[in-house]
C-alpha positions as CSV (number, residue, x, y, z in Angstrom):
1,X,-5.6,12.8,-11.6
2,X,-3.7,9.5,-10.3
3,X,-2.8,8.8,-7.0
4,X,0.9,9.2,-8.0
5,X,0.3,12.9,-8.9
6,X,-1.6,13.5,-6.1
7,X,1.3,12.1,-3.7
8,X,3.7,14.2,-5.6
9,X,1.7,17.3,-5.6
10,X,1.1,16.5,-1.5
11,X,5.0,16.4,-1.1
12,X,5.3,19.5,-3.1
13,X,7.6,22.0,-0.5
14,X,4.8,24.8,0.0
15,X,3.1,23.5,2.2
16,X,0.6,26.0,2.2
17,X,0.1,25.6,-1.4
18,X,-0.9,21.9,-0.3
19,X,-3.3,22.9,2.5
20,X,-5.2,25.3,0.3
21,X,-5.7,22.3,-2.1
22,X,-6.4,20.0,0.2
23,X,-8.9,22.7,2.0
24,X,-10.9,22.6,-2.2
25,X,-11.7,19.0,-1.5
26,X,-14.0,18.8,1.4
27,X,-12.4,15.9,3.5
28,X,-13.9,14.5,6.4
29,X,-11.7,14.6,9.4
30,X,-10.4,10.8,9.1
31,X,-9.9,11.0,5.4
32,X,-7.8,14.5,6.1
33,X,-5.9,12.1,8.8
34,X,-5.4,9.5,6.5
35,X,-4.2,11.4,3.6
36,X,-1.5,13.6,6.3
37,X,-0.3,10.7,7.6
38,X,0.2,8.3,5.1
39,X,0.2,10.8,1.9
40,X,2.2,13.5,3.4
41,X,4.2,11.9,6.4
42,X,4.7,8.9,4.6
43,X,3.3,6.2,6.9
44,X,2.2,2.7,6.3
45,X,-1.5,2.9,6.9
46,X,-0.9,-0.2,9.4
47,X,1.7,2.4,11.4
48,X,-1.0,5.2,10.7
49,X,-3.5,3.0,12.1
50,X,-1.6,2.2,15.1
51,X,-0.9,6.4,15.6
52,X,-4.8,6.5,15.8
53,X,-5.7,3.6,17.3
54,X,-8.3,3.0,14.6
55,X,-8.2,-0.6,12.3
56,X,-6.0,-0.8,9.6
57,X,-9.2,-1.5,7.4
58,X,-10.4,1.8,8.7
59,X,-7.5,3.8,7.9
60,X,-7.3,2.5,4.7
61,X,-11.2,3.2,3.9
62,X,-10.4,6.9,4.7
63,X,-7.3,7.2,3.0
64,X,-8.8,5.8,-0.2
65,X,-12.2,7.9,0.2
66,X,-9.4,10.5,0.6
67,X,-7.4,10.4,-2.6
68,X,-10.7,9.9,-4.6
69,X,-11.9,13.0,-3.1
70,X,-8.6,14.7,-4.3
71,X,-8.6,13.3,-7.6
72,X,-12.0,14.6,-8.0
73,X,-11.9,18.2,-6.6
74,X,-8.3,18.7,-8.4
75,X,-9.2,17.7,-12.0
76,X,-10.1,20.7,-12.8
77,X,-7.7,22.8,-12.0
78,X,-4.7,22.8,-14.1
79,X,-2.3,25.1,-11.8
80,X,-2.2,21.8,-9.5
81,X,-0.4,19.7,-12.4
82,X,1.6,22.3,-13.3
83,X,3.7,22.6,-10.4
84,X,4.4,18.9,-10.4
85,X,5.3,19.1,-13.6
């Protein structure tokens, strides 16, 4: 799965739907950060940094590890790709 489809399946209006995905990919606590704040909220990772007071470099590192980990623990699970159909 690309990182577009993951961003539209994060913005996808049950947001429980979301965490329950999100919960399937084992995130570390800084990657979940990452991906809420600049996948779901929609913030720079430079802003989302700043929010944190963590490095930019850092935030992006976590939000990259992040959406790999997505990719990976949503491929196989067709239902996800279906609602963003």
């Amino acid at each position: 799965m690309d990182e577009k489809k993951i961003l539209a399946f994060l913005h996808y209006p049950a947001s429980v739907l979301v965490d329950l995905a999100i919960s399937m990919a084992n995130l570390t606590w800084q990657e979940e950060t990452a991906i809420t704040l600049c996948g779901r909220k929609d913030m720079t990772q430079e802003k989302a940094a700043e929010k944190t007071g963590c490095s930019p470099d850092s935030m992006h590192r976590w939000y990259r590890r992040g959406i790999k980990k997505l990719s990976s623990a949503w491929a196989g699970f067709p239902w996800i790709e279906k609602l963003i159909e």
